[in-house]
C-alpha positions in Angstrom: 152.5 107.9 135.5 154.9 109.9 133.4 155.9 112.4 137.6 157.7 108.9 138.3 160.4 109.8 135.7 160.9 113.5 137.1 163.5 114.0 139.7 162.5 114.8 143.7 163.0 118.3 143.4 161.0 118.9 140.4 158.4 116.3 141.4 157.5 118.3 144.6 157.9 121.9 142.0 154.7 120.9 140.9 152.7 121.9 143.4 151.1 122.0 147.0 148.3 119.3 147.5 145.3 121.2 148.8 142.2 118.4 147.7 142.1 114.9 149.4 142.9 113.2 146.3 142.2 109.0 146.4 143.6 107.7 143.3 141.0 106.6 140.7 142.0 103.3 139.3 139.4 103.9 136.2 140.6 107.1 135.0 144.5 106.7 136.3 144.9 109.9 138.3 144.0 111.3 141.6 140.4 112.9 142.0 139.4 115.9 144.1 137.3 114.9 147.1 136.1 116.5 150.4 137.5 115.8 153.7 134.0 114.0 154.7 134.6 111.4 151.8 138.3 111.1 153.2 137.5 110.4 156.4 134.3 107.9 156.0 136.8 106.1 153.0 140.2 106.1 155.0 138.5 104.8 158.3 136.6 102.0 156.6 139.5 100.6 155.4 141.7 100.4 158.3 138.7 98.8 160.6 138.9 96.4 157.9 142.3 95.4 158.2 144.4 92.8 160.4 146.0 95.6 162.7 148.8 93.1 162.7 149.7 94.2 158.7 149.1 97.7 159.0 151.5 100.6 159.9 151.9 104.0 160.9 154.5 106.5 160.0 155.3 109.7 161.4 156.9 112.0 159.3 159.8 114.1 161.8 158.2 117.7 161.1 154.8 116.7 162.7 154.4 119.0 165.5 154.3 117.2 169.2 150.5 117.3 169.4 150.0 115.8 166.1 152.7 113.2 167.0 151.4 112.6 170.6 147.8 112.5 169.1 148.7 110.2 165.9 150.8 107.8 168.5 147.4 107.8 170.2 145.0 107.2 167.6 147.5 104.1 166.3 147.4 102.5 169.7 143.8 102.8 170.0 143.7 101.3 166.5 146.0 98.2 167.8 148.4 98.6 165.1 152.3 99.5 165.0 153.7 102.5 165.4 156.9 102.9 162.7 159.6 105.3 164.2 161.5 107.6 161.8 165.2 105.9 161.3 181.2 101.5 162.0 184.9 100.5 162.8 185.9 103.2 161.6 184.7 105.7 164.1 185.6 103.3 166.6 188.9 103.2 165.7 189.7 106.8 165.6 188.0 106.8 169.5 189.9 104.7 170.3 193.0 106.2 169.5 191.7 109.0 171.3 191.3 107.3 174.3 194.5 105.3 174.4 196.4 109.1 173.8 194.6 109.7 177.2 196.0 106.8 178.7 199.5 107.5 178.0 199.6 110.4 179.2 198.0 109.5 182.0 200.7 107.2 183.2 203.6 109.5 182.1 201.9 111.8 184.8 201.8 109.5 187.5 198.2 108.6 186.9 197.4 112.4 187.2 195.1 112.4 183.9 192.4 110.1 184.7 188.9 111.1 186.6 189.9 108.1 189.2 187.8 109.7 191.7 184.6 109.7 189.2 185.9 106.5 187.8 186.4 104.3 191.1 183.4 105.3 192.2 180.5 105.5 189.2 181.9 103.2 187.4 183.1 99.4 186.2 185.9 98.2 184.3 188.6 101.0 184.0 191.4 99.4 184.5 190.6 96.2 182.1 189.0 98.7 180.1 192.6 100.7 179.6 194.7 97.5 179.8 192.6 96.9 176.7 193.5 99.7 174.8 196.9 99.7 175.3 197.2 96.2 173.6 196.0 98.0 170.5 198.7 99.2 168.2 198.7 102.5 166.6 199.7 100.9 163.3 195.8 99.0 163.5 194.2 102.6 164.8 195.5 104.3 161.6 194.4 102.0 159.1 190.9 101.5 160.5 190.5 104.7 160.7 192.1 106.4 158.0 193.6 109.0 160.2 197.3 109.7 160.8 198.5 108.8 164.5 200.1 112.7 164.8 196.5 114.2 164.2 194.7 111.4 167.0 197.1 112.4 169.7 197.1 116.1 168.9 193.0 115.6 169.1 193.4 113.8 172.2 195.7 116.1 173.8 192.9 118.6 173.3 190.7 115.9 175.6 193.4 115.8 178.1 193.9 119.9 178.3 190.3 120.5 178.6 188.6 121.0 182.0 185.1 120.5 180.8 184.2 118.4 177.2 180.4 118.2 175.8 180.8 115.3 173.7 178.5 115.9 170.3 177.5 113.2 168.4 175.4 113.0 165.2 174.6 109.9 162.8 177.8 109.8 161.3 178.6 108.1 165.1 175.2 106.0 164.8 174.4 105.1 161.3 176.6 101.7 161.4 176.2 98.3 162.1 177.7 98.7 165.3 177.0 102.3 166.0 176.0 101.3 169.6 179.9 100.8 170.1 180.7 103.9 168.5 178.9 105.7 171.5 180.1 103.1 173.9 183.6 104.2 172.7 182.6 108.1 172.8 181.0 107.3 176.5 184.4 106.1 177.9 186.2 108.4 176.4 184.3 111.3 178.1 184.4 109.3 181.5 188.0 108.8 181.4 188.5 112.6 182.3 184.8 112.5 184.5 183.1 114.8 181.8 179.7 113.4 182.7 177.1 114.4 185.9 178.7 118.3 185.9 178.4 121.1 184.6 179.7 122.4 181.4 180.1 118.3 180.5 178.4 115.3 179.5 177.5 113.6 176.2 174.8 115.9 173.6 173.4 113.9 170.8 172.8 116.0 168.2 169.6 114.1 166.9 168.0 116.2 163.8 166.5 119.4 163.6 162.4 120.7 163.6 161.4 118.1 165.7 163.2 115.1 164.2 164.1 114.3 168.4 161.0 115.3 169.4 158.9 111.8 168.4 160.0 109.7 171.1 158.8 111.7 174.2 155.5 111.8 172.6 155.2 108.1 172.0 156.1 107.8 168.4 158.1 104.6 168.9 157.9 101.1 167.9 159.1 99.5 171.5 156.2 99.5 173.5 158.7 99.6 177.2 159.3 103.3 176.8 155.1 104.1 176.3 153.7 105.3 179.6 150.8 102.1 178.8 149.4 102.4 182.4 148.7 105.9 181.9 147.3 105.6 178.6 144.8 102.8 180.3 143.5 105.1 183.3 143.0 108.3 180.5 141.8 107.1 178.1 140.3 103.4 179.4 141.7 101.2 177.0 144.3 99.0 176.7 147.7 99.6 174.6 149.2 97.4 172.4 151.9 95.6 174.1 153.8 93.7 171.2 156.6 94.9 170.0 156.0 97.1 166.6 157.7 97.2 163.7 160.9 99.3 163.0 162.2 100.5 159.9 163.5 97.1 158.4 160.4 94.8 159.1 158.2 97.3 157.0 160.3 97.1 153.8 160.5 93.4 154.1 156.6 93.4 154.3 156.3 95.4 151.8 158.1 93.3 149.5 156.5 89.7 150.6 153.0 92.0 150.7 152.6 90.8 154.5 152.0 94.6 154.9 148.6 95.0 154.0 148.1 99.3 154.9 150.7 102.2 155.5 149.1 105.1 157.0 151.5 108.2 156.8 151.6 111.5 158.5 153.7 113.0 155.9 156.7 112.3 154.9 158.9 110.6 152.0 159.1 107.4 153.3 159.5 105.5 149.9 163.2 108.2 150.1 163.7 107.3 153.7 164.0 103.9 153.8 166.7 101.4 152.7 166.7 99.5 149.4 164.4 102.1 148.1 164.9 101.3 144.6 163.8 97.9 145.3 160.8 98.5 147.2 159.5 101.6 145.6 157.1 99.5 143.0 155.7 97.6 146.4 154.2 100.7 148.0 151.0 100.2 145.1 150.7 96.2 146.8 148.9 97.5 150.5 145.2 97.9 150.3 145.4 100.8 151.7 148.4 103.8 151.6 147.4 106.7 152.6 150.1 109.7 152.6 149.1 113.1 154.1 151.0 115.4 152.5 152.1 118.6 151.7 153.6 118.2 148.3 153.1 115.2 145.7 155.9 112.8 146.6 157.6 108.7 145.5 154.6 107.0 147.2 152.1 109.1 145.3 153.4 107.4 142.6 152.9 103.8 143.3 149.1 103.8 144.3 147.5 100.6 144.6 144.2 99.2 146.1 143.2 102.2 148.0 145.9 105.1 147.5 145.1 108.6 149.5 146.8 111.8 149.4 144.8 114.2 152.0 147.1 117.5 152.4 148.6 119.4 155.3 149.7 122.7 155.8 152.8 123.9 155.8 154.5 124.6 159.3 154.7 128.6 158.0 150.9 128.7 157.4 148.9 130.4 160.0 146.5 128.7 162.3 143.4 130.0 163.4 140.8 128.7 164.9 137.7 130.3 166.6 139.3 131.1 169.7 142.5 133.2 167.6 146.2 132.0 166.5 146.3 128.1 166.9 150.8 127.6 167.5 152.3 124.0 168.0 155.5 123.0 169.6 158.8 121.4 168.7 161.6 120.4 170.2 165.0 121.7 169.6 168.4 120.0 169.5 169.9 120.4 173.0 166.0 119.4 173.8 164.1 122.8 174.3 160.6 122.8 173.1 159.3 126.0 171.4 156.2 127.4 169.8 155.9 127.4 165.9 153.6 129.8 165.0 153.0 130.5 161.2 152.8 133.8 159.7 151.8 133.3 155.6 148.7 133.1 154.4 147.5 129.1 153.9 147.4 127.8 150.8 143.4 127.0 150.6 141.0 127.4 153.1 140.4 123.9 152.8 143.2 123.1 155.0 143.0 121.2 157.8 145.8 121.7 161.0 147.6 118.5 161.8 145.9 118.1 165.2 142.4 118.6 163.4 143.2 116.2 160.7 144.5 113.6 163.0 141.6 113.7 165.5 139.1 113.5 162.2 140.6 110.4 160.8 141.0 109.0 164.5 137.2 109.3 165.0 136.5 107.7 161.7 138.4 105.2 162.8 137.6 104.2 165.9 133.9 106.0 166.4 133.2 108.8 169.0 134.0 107.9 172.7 132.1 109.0 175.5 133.9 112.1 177.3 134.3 113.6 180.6 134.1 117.0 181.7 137.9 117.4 182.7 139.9 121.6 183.2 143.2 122.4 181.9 145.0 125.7 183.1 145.6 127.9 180.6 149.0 129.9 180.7 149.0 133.5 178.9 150.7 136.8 180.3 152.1 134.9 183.2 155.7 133.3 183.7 154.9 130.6 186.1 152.4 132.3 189.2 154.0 135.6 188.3 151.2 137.4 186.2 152.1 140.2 184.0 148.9 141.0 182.3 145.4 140.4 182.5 144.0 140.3 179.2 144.5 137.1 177.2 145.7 138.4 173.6 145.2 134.7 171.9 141.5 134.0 172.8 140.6 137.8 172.6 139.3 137.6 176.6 139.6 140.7 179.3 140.1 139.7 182.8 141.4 136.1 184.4 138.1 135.6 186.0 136.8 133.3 183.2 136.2 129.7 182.6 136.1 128.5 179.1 133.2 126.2 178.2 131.6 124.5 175.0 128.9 126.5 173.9 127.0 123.0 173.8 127.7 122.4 176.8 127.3 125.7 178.7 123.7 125.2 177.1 122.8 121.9 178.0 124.3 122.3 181.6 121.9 125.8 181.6 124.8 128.4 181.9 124.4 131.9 180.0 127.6 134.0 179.0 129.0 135.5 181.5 127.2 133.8 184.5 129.4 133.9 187.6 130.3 130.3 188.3 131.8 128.1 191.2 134.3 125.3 190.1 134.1 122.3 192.9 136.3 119.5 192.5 134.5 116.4 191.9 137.2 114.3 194.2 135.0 113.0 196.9 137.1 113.1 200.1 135.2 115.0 202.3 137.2 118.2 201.6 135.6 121.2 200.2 138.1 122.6 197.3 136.5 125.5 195.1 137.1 128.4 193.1 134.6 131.3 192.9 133.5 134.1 190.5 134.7 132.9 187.4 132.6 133.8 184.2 131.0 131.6 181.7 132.8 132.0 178.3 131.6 129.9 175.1 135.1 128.5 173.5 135.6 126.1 170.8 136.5 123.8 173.1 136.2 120.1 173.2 132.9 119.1 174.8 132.9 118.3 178.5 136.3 120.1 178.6 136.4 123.5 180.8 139.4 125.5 180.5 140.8 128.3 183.4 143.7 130.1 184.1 146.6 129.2 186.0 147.1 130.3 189.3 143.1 131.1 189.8 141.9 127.8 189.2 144.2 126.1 191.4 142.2 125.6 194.4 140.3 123.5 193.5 143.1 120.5 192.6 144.2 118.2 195.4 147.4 118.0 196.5 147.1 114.2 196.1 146.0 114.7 192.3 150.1 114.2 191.4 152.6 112.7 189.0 152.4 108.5 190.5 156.0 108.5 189.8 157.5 111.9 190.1 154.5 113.3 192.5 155.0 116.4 190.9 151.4 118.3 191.2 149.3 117.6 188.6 147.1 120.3 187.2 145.1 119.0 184.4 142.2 116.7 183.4 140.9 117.3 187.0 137.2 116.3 187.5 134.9 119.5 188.4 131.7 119.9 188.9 130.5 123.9 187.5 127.6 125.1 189.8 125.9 128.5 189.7 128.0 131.1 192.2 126.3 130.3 195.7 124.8 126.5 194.5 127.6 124.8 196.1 127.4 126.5 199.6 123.5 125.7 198.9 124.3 122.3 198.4 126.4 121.9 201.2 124.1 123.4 203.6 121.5 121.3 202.4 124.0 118.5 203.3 
């Protein structure tokens, strides 16, 4: 392909990928397709493949739903999910921290947190009587920084009443990173600038969702993946091996023990180490797909069974039936937001993220039997404080409404606007309702009612809570949807 000689920039100036394009192997070049023929192709060849030799990337601008959905769908797959991705910097904490030390004994042991440090923690005292033994002559040439500037720096540390360590990958990206922030850690404890206000230790990890991945599974360690609540949702049962991180997937792409890469977007064939090395392997898997927004390295290399399907871009607007579709991210100091887009999509071919990723998921893995489960909805409220009553994103007037599938509502013999009870379904011999909700058709996933937040609370159990936390839960509660006055009926009948 003559793109592989053009440089990233103007590789991705050629345009946005609005077609699913699988690579042709007869004519050379990517072929239009629909999103039917995608599907059907790109979930026949991962149920044919050893879910021990496949792998899934998430690229770090997925939103959290796409993330937390994809994480899903590879789990129910069985395969591994791939996460996204020093003496020197040691050195130069180190310095910091023995400036500390000194002037903590020139002040009569004045400087030092020994309240904080006597009592939360281990090791201060063989921990300092370390650092003294180190000389400032090693400190400056490890770290290339003049002894003057260290002690002025840690002065600073010393002066300051509250410190919010920040750390970025310039601490983490060695082979002993982990001490880097070991270092960083004991230098912040030394003054007690942890469990207070206005102190503590911020990892600056990325931007647009880069830190986001983890808390929505997207890891390859299976410890920190809430498993036992992933069996009891969804009833099956998670992968419990240990995945594959960055490193094992470029060495199995090289000895070809990688048999399928399936990408939510990204550049991984730019991402990864020894790139150079291993960009001619990403044409060896039977399968590579790459959802993407722009033609990228991978698209390059296709082998057996290449796919590009497309995505939109984050600044594209989302709208589904029920009005403006927004997605979250999280921020840096860990703050999730809304991302709503505002231009108009490239084609109306597009498929959202979330859509895309339940599509391929249920080509995959078939359709699975569902369960008619409510979720609150928020909108003009801030907590149980409600400030409106109109709800400006699904085009509705009044809170008295329960959103059902127009399926459903007709197979369950509801009409529009039919005044409803919700019961719980939680046998306990507790009545629990909420009346005089309407019947609304919604796009809505079928078997799944939707209602607003505080109206539809009733009906939830105070036991129905977080196992761990016991915070109240409030969604995926089982209700039973009766004509307005049935469930009195019924109960009477009782």
């Amino acid at each position: 392909m003559r793109q592989r000689r053009l440089p990233d920039h103007n590789l991705e100036k050629t345009g946005l990928v609005t077609y699913s394009l699988p690579h042709d192997a007869a004519c050379g070049r990517y072929v239009a397709i629909t999103w039917e023929q995608a599907f059907h192709g790109i979930g026949a060849r991962l149920r044919a493949l050893d879910s021990r030799a496949t792998v899934f990337y998430a690229w770090w601008r997925a939103s959290l739903e796409a993330s937390c959905l994809y994480a899903l769908y590879a789990r129910l797959c069985g395969r591994s999910t791939l996460s996204g991705r020093s003496g020197m910097c040691r050195a130069a904490l180190a310095g910091l921290c023995k400036r500390v030390i000194e002037r903590d004994e020139r002040a009569g042991g004045t400087i030092i947190d020994r309240a904080l440090a006597d009592s939360q923690t281990i090791g201060v005292g063989n921990f300092a009587a370390a650092i003294k033994q180190i000389r400032w002559g090693g400190i400056e040439r490890v770290s290339g920084l003049r002894r003057a500037d260290l002690e002025t720096a840690g002065d600073m540390c010393r002066g300051a009443e509250r410190t919010i360590g920040v750390y970025m990958m310039g601490l983490t990206r060695h082979v002993r990173g982990w001490l880097n922030l070991k270092m960083y850690v004991n230098l912040l404890l030394l003054r007690g600038n942890t469990g207070r206000q206005g102190a503590g230790i911020f990892p600056e990890r990325g931007h647009s969702n880069m830190q986001g991945k983890r808390i929505v599974g997207i890891t390859e360690q299976p410890k920190p993946v809430p498993n036992g609540m992933l069996r009891k949702l969804f009833g099956f049962d998670p992968p419990v091996e240990e995945g594959r991180n960055t490193a094992a997937p470029v060495r199995g792409l090289l000895d070809v023990s990688v048999k399928g890469v399936a990408s939510l977007g990204g550049n991984a064939a730019r991402a990864i180490p020894d790139g150079d090395r291993v960009q001619p392997c990403w044409g060896k898997p039977d399968l590579n797909m790459g959802v993407a927004i722009k033609p990228n390295r991978p698209h390059l290399f296709p082998g057996g069974h290449s796919w590009q399907p497309p995505r939109p871009v984050r600044t594209g607007k989302g709208r589904q039936a029920d009005g403006p579709q927004a997605v979250t991210t999280k921020d840096r100091p860990g703050m999730i937001h809304a991302s709503l887009g505002k231009r108009k999509p490239a084609s109306p071919r597009l498929k959202s993220e979330i859509a895309m990723t339940m599509d391929f998921a249920e080509a995959a893995l078939g359709a699975g039997d569902r369960t008619t489960r409510v979720t609150p909805l928020p909108n003009h409220r801030f907590n149980t404080t409600i400030h409106g009553i109109s709800d400006r994103l699904r085009g509705l007037t009044g809170r008295d409404t329960v959103l059902i599938n127009p399926e459903n509502k007709a197979r369950q013999g509801q009409t529009e606007g039919q005044a409803v009870t919700l019961e719980c379904a939680i046998d306990d011999r507790r009545e629990r309702t909420a009346g005089g909700p309407r019947v609304v058709g919604c796009d809505r996933p079928d078997n799944r009612a939707g209602a607003p937040y505080p109206e539809a609370n009733p009906p939830v159990p105070m036991r129905y809570r977080d196992e761990l936390s016991h915070t109240p839960a409030r969604k995926g509660l089982l209700l039973r949807v009766r004509p307005a006055g049935a469930a009195a009926e019924a109960r009477g009948a009782a």
